[in-house]
N, C-alpha and C positions, 0 to 999 in steps of 0.2 A: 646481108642478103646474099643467098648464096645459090648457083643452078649450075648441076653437072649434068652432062651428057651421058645417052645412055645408051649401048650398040641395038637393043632388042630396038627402042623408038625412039629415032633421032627427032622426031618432030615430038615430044613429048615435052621435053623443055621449052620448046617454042610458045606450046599452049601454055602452060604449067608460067611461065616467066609472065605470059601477056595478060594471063589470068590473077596474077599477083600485084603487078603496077597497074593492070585496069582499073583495081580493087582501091589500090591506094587514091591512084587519081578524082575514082568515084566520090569518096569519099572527101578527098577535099575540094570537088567540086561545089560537094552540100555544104561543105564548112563554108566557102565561100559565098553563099546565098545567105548564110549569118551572118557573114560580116558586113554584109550590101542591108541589111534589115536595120529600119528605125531603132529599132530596141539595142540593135547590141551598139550599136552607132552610139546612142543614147549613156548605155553605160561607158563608153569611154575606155573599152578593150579592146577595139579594131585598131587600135591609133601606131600600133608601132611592130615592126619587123625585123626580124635577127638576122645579123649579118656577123658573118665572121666566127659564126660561136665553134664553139670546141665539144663537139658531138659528140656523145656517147658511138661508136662503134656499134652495127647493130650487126645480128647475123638472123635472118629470119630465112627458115625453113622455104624451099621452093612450096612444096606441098601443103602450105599454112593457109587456114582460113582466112578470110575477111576478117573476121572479129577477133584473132589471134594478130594479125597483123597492122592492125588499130590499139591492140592495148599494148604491144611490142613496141611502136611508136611512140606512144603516151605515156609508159611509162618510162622510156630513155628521154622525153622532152623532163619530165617531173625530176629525173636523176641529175640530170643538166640543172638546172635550177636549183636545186637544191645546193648540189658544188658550187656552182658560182654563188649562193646566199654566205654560206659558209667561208669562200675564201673574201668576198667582201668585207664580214665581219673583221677578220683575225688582221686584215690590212688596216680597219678604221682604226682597231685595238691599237697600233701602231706609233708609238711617239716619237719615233726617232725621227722624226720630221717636223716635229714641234705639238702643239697643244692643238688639240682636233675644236676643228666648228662645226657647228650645227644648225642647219634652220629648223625651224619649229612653224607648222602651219598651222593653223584652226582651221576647224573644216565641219563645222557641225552648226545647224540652226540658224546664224545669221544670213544677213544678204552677202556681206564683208568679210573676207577672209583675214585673219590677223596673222602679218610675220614676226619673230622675234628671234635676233639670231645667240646661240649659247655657245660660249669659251670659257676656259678659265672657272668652269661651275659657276659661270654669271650667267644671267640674262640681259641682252640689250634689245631696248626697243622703243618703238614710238607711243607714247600712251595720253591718252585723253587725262585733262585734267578740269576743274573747275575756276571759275574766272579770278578766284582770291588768291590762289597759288599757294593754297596752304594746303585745304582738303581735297583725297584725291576722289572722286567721283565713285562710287561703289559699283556705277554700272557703265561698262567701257561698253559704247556706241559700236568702233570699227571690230574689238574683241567679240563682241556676240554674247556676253553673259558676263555674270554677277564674279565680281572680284572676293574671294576667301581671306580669311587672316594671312594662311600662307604665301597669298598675290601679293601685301603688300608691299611696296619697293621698301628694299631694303636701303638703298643709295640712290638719290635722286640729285642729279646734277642742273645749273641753269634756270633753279627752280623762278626765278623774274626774267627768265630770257624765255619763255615759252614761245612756240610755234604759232599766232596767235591766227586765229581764219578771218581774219581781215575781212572777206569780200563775204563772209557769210555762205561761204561752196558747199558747206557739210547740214545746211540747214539748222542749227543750233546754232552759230556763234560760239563753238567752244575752243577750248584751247587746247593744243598739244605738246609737246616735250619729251625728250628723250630719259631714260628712265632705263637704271642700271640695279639690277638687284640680285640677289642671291639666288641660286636655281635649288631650292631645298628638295625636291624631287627628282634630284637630277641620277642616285643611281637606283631606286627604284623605276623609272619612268627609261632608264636606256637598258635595264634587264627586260622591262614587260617589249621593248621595242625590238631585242636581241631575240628573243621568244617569238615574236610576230612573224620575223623576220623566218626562222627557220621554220615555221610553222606553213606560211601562206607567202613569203617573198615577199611579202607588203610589208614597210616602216613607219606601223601603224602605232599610236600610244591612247589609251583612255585615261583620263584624270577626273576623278571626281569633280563636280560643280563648272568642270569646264566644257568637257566633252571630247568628242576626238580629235586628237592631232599627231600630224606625220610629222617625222623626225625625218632628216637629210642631210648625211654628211658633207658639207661643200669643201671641205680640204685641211689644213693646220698653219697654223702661226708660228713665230719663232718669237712675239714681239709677248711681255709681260702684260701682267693683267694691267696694271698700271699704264701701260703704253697704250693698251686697248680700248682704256679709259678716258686719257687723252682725245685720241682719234673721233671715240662715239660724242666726245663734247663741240669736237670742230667740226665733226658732220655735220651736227645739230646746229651749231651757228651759219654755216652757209647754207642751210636746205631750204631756203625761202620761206614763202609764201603758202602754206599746208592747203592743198586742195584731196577732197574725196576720189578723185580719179583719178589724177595725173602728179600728186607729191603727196603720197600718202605712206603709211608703216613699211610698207611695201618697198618702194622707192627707196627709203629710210636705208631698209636694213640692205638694199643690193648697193649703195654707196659704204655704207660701215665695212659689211665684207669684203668690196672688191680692195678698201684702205688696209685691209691685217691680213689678208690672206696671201702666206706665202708659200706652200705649196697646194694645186687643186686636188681633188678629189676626180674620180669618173665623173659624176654627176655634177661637173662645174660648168660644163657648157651645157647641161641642161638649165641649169639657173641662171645664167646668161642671156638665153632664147625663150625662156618660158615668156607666154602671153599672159596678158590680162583679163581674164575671161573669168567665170564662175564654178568652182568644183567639179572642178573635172581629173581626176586624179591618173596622173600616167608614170604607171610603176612597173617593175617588171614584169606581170602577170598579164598586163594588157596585150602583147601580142597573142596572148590564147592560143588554141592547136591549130588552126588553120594553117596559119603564114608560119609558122615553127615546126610543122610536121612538114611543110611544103617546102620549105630551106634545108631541113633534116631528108628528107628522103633525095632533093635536091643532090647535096653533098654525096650520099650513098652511091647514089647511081654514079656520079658522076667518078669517084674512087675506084667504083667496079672498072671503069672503063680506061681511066688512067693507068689502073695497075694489071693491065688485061685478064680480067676474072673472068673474060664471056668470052669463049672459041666461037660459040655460034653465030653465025652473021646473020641469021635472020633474027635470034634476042637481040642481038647487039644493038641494031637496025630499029627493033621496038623500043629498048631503054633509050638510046638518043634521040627517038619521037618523044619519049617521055620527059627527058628532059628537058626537052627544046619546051612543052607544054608545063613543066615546072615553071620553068625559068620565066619566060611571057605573065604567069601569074605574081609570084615574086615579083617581079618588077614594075607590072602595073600598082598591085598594091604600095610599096614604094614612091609613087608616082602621085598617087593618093592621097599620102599622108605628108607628102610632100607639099601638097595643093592644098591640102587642110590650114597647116601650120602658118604658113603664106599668108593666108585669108586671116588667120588670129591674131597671130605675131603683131602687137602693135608697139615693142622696145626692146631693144636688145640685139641682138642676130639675128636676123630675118633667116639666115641659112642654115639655121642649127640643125633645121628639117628631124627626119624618121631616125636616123644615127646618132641622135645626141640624147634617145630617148630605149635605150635598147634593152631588150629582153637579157642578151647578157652582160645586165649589170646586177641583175640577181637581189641585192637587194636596193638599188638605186630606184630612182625616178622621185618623180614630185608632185607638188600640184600646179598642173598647168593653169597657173593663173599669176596677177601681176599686182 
């Protein structure tokens, strides 16, 4: 953003400058009456705010339209994103830090979200079984749909030590156990996720018969698949007593991981703090232009003023209103979703807050649920 001075009419940039950031501000003013609306509350893209990101440089025209300096914005927010999608990948690509993990969420049609975490092209996780301990149940209750030939476990550990529901919590009387099997779709299912990913910044997967599910790098291991093996059978023996809300798949797979995981990923203290709540999915895309054009133009002005771009003292004087009027917004939003999170959060970090869920993770985030 850029305003020079001019002998013929020194009050020319004055106007010309207030007519520019009034434009912006205008404008996310109205974004802000979106993020305050049921609906977009609803969809679960008001939830998070970028902090810290590494901004396209922008230079817009004093004499730029409104609508010229809206898609100038927009499209240095979508360029941002993109980069940070792109250098996320090439870092998960990454071994020299050991064998990458994955959580895998369901997130389609049930009440129950199912977690299962992947290393080593295994699957681990917690899975319903029937009370004989031989046959496994064709239709997983917390999974949400019908198990395929290719579901089923290929290595089934503990199979007479099952998880059993004692107290009858899940309604059924059914039985659970941990359940180690082959991820046959594992590099199909992490190219369509690679794809997703630069496509729309969501680490979204379809799978036939199953439906959809988010992939989430949580960090890598150093330890063999056989050590990993271990560990998912000793979780399993101390996990108690299997209740549907409070020791369930979920619970499961955030003890397995936090037992193999030896370096995090970005997205480790969001799996840390994530709540227990129902599909509500907080990925990168959730901060939306509002509070990302409001941090982006934030940064601008604030650069103009540091690197003395403005001689004029009466611009100078309107961009520091402006951004005092940035800033107050940014931060109340912050404030927000800090207050949100508080209210949800029922394990883990109650402080993981607006920062552990950030726009510049590009292709991180998850689903906020437990």
């Amino acid at each position: 953003m850029r305003f020079e001075n001019t002998e013929d009419d020194p009050s020319r940039d004055v106007r010309t400058a207030a007519g520019v950031i009034s434009a912006i501000v205008i404008f996310l003013g109205l974004c802000a009456v979106c993020v305050k609306s049921s609906k977009f509350r609803e969809s679960g893209k008001s939830r998070v705010v970028a902090r810290n990101l590494d901004f396209t440089k922008l230079d817009i025209p004093a004499d730029s339209s409104e609508e010229q300096i809206i898609s100038k914005l927009q499209n240095g927010w979508q360029q941002h994103l993109r980069g940070r999608a792109t250098s996320r990948l090439e870092n998960e690509r990454d071994t020299s830090h050991g064998e990458p993990i994955w959580l895998s969420i369901y997130a389609n049609m049930a009440n129950f979200r199912h977690w299962a975490l992947l290393t080593h092209r295994y699957k681990y996780e917690l899975r319903e079984r029937k009370r004989n301990g031989i046959r496994y149940d064709p239709y997983d209750l917390e999974a949400g749909g019908f198990q395929n030939e290719a579901d089923q476990p290929v290595e089934a550990f503990a199979a007479r030590d099952a998880v059993e529901d004692v107290s009858n919590t899940s309604g059924f009387a059914r039985y659970y156990e941990q359940v180690i099997r082959e991820d046959k779709d594992h590099d199909p299912m992490m190219a369509q996720r690679a794809e997703a990913i630069r496509q729309t910044q969501v680490p979204r997967v379809y799978k036939d018969n199953v439906g959809l599910l988010y992939v989430i790098h949580l960090g890598w291991t150093t330890k063999t698949k056989d050590e990993v093996d271990k560990i998912c059978v000793a979780v399993a023996q101390s996990f108690g007593r299997y209740n549907v809300v409070s020791n369930n798949c979920q619970h499961f797979v955030r003890l397995l991981a936090t037992s193999i995981v030896d370096k995090k990923s970005e997205d480790w203290e969001w799996f840390e703090g994530a709540a227990n709540k129902r599909y509500e999915y907080v990925g990168p895309l959730t901060i939306g232009p509002p509070a990302g054009l409001a941090q982006l133009c934030l940064d601008r002005l604030t650069s103009m003023l540091a690197n003395d771009e403005i001689k004029d003292p009466e611009v100078k004087a309107k961009i520091i209103e402006h951004i005092q009027t940035l800033s107050t917004y940014v931060d109340n939003l912050k404030r927000e979703i800090d207050e949100e999170l508080n209210r949800t959060v029922e394990f883990g970090r109650r402080d993981a807050g607006w920062n552990q869920m950030m726009g510049q993770m590009g292709s991180g985030g998850g689903m906020a649920g437990g």
